[in-house]
TIGU-737180 format. One record per residue (C-alpha): x, y, z. Coordinates in steps of 0.25 Angstrom, whole numbers. Layout:
- px py pz
- X Y Z
...
This chain:
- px py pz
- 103 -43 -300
- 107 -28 -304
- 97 -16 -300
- 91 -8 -311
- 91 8 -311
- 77 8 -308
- 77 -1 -298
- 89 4 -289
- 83 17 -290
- 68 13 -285
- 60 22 -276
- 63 11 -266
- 79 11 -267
- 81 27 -269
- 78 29 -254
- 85 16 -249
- 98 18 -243
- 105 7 -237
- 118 16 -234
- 110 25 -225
- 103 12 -218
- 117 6 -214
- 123 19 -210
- 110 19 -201
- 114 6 -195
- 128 8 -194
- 127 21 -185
- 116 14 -175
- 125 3 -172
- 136 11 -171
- 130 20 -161
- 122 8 -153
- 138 1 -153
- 142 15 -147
- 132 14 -137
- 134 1 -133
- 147 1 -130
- 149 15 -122
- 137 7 -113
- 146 -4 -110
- 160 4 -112
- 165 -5 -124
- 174 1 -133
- 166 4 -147
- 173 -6 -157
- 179 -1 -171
- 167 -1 -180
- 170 -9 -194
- 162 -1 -203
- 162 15 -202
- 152 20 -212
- 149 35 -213
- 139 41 -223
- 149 47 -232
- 155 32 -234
- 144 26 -236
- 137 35 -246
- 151 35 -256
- 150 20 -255
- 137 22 -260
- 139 30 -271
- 152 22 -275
- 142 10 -278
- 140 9 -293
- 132 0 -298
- 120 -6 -290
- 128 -19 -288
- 138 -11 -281
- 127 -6 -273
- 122 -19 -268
- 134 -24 -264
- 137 -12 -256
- 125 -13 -249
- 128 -27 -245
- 141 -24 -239
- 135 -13 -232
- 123 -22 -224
- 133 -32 -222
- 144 -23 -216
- 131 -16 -209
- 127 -31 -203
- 141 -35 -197
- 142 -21 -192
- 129 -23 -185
- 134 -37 -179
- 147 -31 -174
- 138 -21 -166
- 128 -31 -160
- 138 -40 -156
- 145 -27 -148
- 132 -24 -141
- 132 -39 -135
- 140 -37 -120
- 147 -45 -113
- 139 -50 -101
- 145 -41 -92
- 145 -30 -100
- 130 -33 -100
- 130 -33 -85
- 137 -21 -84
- 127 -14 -95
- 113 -20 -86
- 119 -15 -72
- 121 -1 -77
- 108 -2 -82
- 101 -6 -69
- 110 4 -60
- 104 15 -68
- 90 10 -65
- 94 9 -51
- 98 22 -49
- 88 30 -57
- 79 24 -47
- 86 26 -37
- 86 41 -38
- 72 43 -44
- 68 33 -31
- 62 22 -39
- 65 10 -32
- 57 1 -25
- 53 -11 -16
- 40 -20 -15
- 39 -30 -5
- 28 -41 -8
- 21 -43 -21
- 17 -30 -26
- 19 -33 -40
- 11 -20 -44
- 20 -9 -36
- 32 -15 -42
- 27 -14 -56
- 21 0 -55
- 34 5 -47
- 43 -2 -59
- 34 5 -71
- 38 18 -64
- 53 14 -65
- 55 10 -50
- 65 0 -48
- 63 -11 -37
- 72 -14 -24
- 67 -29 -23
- 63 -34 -9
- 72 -47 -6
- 61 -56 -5
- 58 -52 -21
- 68 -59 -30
- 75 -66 -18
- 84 -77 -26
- 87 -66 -38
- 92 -57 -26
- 104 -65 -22
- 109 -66 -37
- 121 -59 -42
- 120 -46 -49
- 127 -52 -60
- 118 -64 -63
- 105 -56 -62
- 113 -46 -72
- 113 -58 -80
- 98 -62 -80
- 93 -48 -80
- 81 -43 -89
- 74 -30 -91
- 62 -33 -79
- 65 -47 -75
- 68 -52 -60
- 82 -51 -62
- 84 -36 -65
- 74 -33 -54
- 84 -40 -44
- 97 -32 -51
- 88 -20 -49
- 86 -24 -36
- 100 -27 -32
- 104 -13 -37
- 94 -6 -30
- 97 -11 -17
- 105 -2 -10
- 95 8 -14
- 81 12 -7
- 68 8 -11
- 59 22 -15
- 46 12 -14
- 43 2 -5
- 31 -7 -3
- 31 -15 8
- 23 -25 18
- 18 -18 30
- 27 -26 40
- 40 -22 32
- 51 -13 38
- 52 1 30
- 65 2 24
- 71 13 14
- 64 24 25
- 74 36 22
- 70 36 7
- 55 39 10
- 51 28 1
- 37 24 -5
- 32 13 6
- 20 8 6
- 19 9 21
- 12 19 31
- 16 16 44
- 8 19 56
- 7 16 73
- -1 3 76
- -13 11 83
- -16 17 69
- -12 7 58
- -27 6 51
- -20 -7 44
- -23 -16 55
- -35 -16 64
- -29 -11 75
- -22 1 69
- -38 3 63
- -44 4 76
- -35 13 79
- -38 22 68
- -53 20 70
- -51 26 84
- -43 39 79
- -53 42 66
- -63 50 72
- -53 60 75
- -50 63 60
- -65 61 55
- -70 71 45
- -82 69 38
- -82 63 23
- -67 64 25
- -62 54 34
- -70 43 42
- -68 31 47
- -79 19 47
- -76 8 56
- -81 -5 63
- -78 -4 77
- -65 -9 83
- -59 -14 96
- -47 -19 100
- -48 -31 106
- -32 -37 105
- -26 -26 113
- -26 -24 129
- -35 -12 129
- -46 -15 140
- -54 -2 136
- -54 -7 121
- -60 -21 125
- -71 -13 133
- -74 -6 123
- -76 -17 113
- -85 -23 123
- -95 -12 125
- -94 -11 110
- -98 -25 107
- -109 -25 117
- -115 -11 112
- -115 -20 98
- -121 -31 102
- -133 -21 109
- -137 -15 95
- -135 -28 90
- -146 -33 99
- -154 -20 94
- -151 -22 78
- -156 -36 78
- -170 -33 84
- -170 -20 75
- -169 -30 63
- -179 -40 67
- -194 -39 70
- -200 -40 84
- -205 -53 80
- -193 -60 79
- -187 -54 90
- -198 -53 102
- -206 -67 110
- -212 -62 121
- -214 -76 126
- -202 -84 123
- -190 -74 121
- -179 -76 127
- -172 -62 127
- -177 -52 137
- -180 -37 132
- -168 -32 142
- -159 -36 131
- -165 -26 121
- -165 -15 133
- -150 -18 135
- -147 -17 118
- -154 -3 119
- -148 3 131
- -134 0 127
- -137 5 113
- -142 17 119
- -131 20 128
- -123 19 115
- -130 31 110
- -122 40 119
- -109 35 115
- -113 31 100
- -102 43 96
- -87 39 94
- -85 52 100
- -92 48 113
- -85 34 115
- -72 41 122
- -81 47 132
- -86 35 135
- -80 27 146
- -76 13 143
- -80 4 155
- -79 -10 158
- -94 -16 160
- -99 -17 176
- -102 -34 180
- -119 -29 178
- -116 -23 162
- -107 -34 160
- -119 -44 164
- -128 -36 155
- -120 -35 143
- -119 -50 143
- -132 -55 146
- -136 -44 135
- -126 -50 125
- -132 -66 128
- -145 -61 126
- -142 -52 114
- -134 -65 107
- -145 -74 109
- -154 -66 101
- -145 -67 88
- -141 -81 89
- -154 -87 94
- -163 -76 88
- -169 -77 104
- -182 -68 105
- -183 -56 116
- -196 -59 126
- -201 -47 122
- -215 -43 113
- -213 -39 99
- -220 -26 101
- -208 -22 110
- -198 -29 100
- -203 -17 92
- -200 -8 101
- -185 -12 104
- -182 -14 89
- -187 1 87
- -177 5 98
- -167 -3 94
- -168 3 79
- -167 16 86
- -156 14 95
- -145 9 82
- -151 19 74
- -145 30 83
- -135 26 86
- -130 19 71
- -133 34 67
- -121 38 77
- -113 25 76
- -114 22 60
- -104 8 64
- -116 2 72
- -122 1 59
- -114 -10 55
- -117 -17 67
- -127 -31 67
- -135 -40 74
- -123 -49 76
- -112 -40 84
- -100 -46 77
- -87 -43 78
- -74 -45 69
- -61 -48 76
- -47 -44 69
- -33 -46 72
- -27 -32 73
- -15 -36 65
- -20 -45 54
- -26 -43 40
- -33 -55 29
- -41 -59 37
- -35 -66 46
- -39 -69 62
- -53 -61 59
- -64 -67 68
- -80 -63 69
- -85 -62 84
- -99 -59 89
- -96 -62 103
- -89 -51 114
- -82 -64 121
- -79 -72 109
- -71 -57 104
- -65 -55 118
- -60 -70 118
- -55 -68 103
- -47 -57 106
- -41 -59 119
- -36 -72 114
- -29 -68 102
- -23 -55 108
- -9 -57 100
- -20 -51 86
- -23 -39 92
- -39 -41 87
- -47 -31 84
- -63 -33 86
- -70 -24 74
- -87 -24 73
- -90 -34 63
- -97 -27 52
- -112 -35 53
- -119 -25 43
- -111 -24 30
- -114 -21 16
- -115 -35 8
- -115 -38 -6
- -123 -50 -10
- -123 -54 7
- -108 -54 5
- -98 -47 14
- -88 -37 6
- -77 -27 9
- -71 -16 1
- -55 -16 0
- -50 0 -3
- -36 4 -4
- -29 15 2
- -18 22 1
- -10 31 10
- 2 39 3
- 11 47 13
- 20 59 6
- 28 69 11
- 16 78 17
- 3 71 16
- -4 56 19
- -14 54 8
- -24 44 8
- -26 36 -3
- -39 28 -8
- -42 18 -20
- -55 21 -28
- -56 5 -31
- -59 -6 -21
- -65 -19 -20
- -73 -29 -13
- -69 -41 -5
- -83 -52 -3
- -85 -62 8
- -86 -77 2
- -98 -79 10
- -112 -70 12
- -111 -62 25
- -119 -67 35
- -118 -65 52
- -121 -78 55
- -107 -85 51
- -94 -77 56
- -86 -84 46
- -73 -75 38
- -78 -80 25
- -91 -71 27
- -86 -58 35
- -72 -57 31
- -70 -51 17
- -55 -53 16
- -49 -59 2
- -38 -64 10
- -51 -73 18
- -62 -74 8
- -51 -82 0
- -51 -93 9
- -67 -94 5
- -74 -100 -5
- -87 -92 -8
- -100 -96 -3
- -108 -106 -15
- -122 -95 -12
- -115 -81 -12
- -122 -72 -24
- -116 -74 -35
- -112 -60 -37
- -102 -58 -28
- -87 -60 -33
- -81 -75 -35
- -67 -68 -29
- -76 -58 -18
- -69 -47 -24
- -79 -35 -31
- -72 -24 -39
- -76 -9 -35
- -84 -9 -48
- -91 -24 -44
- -96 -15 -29
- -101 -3 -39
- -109 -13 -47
- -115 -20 -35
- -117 -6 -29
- -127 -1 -42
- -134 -15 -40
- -137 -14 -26
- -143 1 -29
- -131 9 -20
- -132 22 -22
- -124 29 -32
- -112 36 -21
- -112 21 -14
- -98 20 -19
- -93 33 -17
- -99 33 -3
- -91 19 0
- -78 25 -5
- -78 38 3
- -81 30 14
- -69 22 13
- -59 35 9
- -65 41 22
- -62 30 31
- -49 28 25
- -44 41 26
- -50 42 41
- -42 30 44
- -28 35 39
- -30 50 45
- -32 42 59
- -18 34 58
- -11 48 53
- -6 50 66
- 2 36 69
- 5 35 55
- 21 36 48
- 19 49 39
- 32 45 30
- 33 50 16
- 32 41 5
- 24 29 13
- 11 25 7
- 3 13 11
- -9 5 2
- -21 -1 11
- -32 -10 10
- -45 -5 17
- -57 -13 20
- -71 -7 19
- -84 -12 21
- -97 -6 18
- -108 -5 28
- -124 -8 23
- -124 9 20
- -111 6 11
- -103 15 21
- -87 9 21
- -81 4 34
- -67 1 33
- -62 -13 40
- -47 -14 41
- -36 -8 31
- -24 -17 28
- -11 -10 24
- -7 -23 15
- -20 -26 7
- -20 -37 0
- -15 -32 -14
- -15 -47 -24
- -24 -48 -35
- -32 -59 -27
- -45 -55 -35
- -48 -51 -48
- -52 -38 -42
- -40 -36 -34
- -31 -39 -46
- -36 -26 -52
- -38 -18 -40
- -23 -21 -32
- -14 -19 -42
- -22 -6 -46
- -22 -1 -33
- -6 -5 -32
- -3 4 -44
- -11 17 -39
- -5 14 -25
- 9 18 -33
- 5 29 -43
- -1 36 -29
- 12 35 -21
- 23 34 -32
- 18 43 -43
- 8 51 -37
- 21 55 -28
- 30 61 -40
- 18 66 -49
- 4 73 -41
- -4 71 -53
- 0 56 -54
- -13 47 -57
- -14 40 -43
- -25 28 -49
- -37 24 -39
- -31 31 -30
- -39 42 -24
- -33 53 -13
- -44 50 -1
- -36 60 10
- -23 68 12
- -15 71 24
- -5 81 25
- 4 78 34
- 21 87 38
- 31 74 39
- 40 84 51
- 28 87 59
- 34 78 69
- 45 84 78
- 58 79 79
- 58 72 92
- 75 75 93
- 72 90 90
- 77 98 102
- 66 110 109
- 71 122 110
- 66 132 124
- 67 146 122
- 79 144 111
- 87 135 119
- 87 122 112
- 84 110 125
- 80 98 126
- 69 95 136
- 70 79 138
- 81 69 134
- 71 60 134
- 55 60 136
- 49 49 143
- 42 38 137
- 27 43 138
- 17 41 128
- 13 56 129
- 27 60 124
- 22 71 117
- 12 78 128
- 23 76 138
- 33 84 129
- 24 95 127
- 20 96 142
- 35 97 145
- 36 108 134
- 25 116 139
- 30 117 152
- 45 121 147
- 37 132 138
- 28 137 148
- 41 138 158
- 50 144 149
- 40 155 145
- 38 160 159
- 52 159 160
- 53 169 149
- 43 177 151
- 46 180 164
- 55 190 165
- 43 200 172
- 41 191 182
- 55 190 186
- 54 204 190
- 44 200 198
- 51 191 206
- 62 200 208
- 57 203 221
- 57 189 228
- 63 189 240
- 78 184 243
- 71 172 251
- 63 168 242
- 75 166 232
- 83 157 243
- 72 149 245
- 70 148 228
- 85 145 228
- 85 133 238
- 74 127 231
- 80 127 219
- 93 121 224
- 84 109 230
- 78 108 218
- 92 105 210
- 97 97 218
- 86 87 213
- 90 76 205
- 87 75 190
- 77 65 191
- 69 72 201
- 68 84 193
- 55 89 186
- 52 100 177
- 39 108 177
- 34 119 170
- 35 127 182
- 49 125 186
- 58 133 175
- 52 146 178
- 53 142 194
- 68 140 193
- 68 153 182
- 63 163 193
- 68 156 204
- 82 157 198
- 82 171 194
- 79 174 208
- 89 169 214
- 101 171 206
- 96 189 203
- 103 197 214
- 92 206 221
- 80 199 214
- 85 202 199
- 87 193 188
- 101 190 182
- 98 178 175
- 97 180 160
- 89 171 150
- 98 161 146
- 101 157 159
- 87 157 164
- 82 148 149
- 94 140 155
- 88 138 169
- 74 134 162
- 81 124 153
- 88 118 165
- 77 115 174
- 68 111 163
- 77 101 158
- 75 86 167
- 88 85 173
């Protein structure tokens, strides 16, 4: 059907033009087939249509009629359509070609982040570093154990298989990444550290054993060195008391003794401080003499002039005579039989009053001076750990000294550690509870800074807390043991089906109880400051190397006043979404464990999430001098020793040999005023000087000894007897000369 005037010349048609539409067309697939081909070096192929404008427009106006017009336009789309098909079927490559085109790709990847230092290597199943570190454009060097059986195929077939974020193109990441190092490395603790020379990000601060705060032993250690770096409402350490028991140290053992007998004194005097007279005193039928209760006071107030931790260095540590020994024991079998037998003392109640009032005032003195006693009971438990271990495992609960001694002694291979049980803690709903907060420690090129996670939660015990049975499922709050434990059928109802409790869940609970406003900010402080008192004590036995960062897991429990104590720290806390509050927390705290050490390290102002600065150290990586760097005397560069000897005080015995070189080479110099004094000395007196110095070297080497005395000796003695007529010939060089050589060991 033919077109009308009036409909050919439509508003919709005046503006149509499917000249310019094809044009359009023609020229993208032109320039995508040019673009294609320089990719993969192919020749462009003759084009079978070249339209320009000016063509196309004089065909257009050589149509006539509208006929003419129609038929132009269909030869034009279908010459359009082939055109279109001969370019799509240039773009499909031949599978090597293809190969080629994806390995370029991927060697590009490679190499930017190789130089922009963007490549790294997980060990373990932390899915959210990998996918926070790849959002930021990192590529990973796969571990072996990741992807083992894609590992040992050809690059070709995994070429073939390859997709944007599969496995595949991982592994062929991976493979081209190799021979490169790894910028980021997370690691387990055991691991060796490789790719050092590059300054890597590790997530591994490594310390001496004495001072590693990740296992009880390295804690004790750091309990003993915090005092010295306590500073009020900055750094302060809050403790149970600690022995160790696995090693050989006989002062040590001595110590926890005393300890646990001083315990079991104010025990004795707590319990008859929590009960009345009446259920305490028979005159007539007791069977527990009042001498006991003399013995508890006494020792308690002999304890009263060592109560300060400052004193107890002045206080000798003494093995126990036969007669104390006798006492303490008779005391203990006594003191025992009142707790298990609730036996009676032979004693009126009027007088009961009196030693519960003296007892209330002893522990009041000295809990004032010894706030730790506080968190002492009736029951004198203590808690024995391996030093080594974590989750959990070979914890037992011991109330008896020979039951812990025996404990110990037979499992020596654990290296146990005997830490005062807490008896006193704060419980919700008669339920046992700690607090898991996360640290952080970041170490850069000049400063240690201490890092701490304004979010937390709570771990619950399956059963109530009782004393009364000693059982893990009641006293140890671990996930990795409660687990293992169904919870008790009468527990309130309130507590957690999973024993976890969000930070928002303790808040709650803390308006209902009535706490005061500040409790929480008062918990948290506490745990900053014991943390940072912790890591300030292990700064001197700790690796200061650029770059490494370490992530930890800090136990805390709260006494009855909410005052934190910390526990035990474990450098590879449990991380798993084990709990619907640790599938929220642990992945959180992952993601701001790598904005702080990743991004915070190129921008200052990056957002670093929960993650609050609690304490920063500066610290000069060269402080430390080279121990191959030669010393120089009076200009002269020496060498003192070849070799020092193997003494523990290598460093006070250096400095005592180089003060007696200084102090012997500054009389040297400065006396020349004296030399005119001893121009005088008569010609016998040099002779006699002469022969003794012949005998002397005629020693052998190994007989030789240097003093601070003997360079200026030989100095003056030789001036004397070489001058002619009592004057000096010799000048300075050969007098330094003379004071290196008899300085120097032979």
């Amino acid at each position: 059907m033919s077109q009308t005037p009036s409909t050919f010349n439509s508003p919709r048609n005046r503006y149509y033009n499917p000249v310019s539409k094809i044009q359009s067309l023609i020229h993208n697939l032109d320039a995508e087939l040019v673009q294609l081909c320089k990719q993969c070096s192919v020749p462009k192929p003759l084009a079978n249509f070249n339209y320009n404008s000016n063509s196309l427009s004089a065909h257009s106006s050589s149509l006539g009629s509208s006929h003419q017009q129609k038929d132009s336009l269909n030869a034009l789309l279908s010459r359009a359509r082939s055109n279109s098909i001969s370019s799509t079927s240039q773009r499909t490559l031949t599978p090597e070609a293809h190969k080629r085109q994806m390995r370029n790709v991927y060697r590009t990847r490679v190499i930017d982040a190789y130089r922009n230092r963007r490549i790294f290597t997980v060990y373990g199943n932390y899915h959210t570093v990998r996918r926070a570190l790849m959002r930021r454009g990192w590529l990973e060097k796969l571990p072996p154990a990741r992807f083992a059986k894609l590992q040992t195929m050809p690059e070709d077939v995994l070429l073939d298989h390859a997709r944007r974020g599969n496995d595949y193109e991982a592994v062929i990441i991976s493979k081209m990444i190799n021979h490169f190092p790894a910028f980021f490395i997370w690691q387990g603790k055991g691991q060796r550290d490789q790719c050092a020379e590059v300054l890597p990000y590790r997530n591994r601060v490594r310390r001496s054993q004495f001072l590693d705060f990740s296992t009880k032993v390295g804690l004790v250690g750091c309990a003993e060195q915090e005092r010295w770096f306590r500073e009020e409402g900055v750094c302060a350490m809050s403790h149970p008391r600690f022995y160790r028991l696995g090693g050989n140290s006989v002062e040590e053992r001595l110590a926890f003794i005393e300890d646990f007998q001083q315990t079991a004194a104010r025990s004795l005097l707590r319990y008859i401080k929590e009960h009345s007279p009446e259920e305490l005193a028979d005159p007539e039928n007791g069977t527990i003499l009042s001498s006991t209760l003399d013995f508890a006071l006494n020792r308690v107030r002999n304890m009263m002039n060592f109560a300060d931790p400052k004193a107890l260095e002045d206080k000798p540590i003494k093995p126990p005579t036969p007669a104390e020994m006798v006492d303490n024991q008779t005391f203990m079998l006594q003191a025992s039989e009142v707790y298990k037998s609730q036996a009676k003392f032979r004693i009126s109640e009027k007088v009961m009053s009196e030693y519960a009032r003296l007892a209330a005032q002893y522990l009041e003195q000295i809990e004032s001076v010894r706030p730790d006693y506080c968190w002492d009971g009736c029951r004198n438990l203590w808690i024995l750990k391996p030093g080594y271990q974590s989750r959990g495992i070979g914890i037992v609960i011991r109330n008896s000294l020979d039951d812990i001694l025996q404990w110990t002694t037979n499992n020596q291979n654990k290296k146990y550690i005997v830490q005062k049980y807490i008896e006193r803690p704060l419980l919700v709903y008669r339920t046992k509870f700690d607090i898991r907060q996360y640290m952080l420690i970041t170490i850069t090129e000049s400063l240690v800074t201490i890092w701490t996670y304004r979010d937390c939660y709570l771990r619950f015990s399956s059963q109530e807390f009782t004393m009364d049975d000693l059982r893990e499922s009641i006293h140890l709050t671990n996930n990795s043991v409660q687990k293992r434990y169904k919870n008790k059928m009468n527990r309130d109802s309130r507590l957690p089906k999973h024993n976890m409790w969000s930070l928002d869940q303790f808040k709650s609970h803390l308006r209902h109880v009535g706490a005061p406003e500040n409790t929480w900010s008062h918990i948290y402080n506490g745990m900053k400051q014991n943390l940072v008192a912790v890591v300030m004590a292990s700064l001197d036995e700790t690796e200061l190397v650029q770059n490494a960062f370490e992530l930890y897991g800090c136990d805390f429990m709260l006494d009855e006043h909410y005052n934190p104590i910390l526990i035990e720290i474990n450098s590879t806390p449990d991380l798993s979404p084990s709990t619907e509050v640790t599938a929220r927390i642990c992945p959180m705290a992952l993601k701001d464990c790598i904005r702080v050490v990743v991004d915070l390290s190129k921008n200052p102002m990056a957002p670093t999430g929960l993650f609050e600065r609690a304490f920063e150290v500066s610290y000069n990586l060269n402080k430390a001098m080279d121990s191959q760097q030669q010393m120089e005397l009076s200009g002269i560069q020496m060498t003192l020793f070849d070799a020092l000897p193997k003494v523990k005080t290598r460093t006070r015995f250096l400095r005592k040999i180089l003060n007696n070189v200084k102090s012997s080479t500054s009389r040297k110099l400065g006396g020349k005023e004296k030399e005119k004094e001893k121009e005088h000395v008569s010609k016998k007196t040099t002779k006699a000087t002469i022969s003794k110095h012949k005998r002397k070297n005629s020693k052998s080497a190994a007989d030789s000894k240097s003093s601070s005395a003997s360079p200026s000796r030989q100095v003056s003695m030789t001036n004397t007897a070489i001058g002619t007529g009592g004057k000096t010939i010799l000048n300075s060089a050969i007098r330094e000369n003379l004071a290196l050589q008899y300085t120097a060991p032979k």
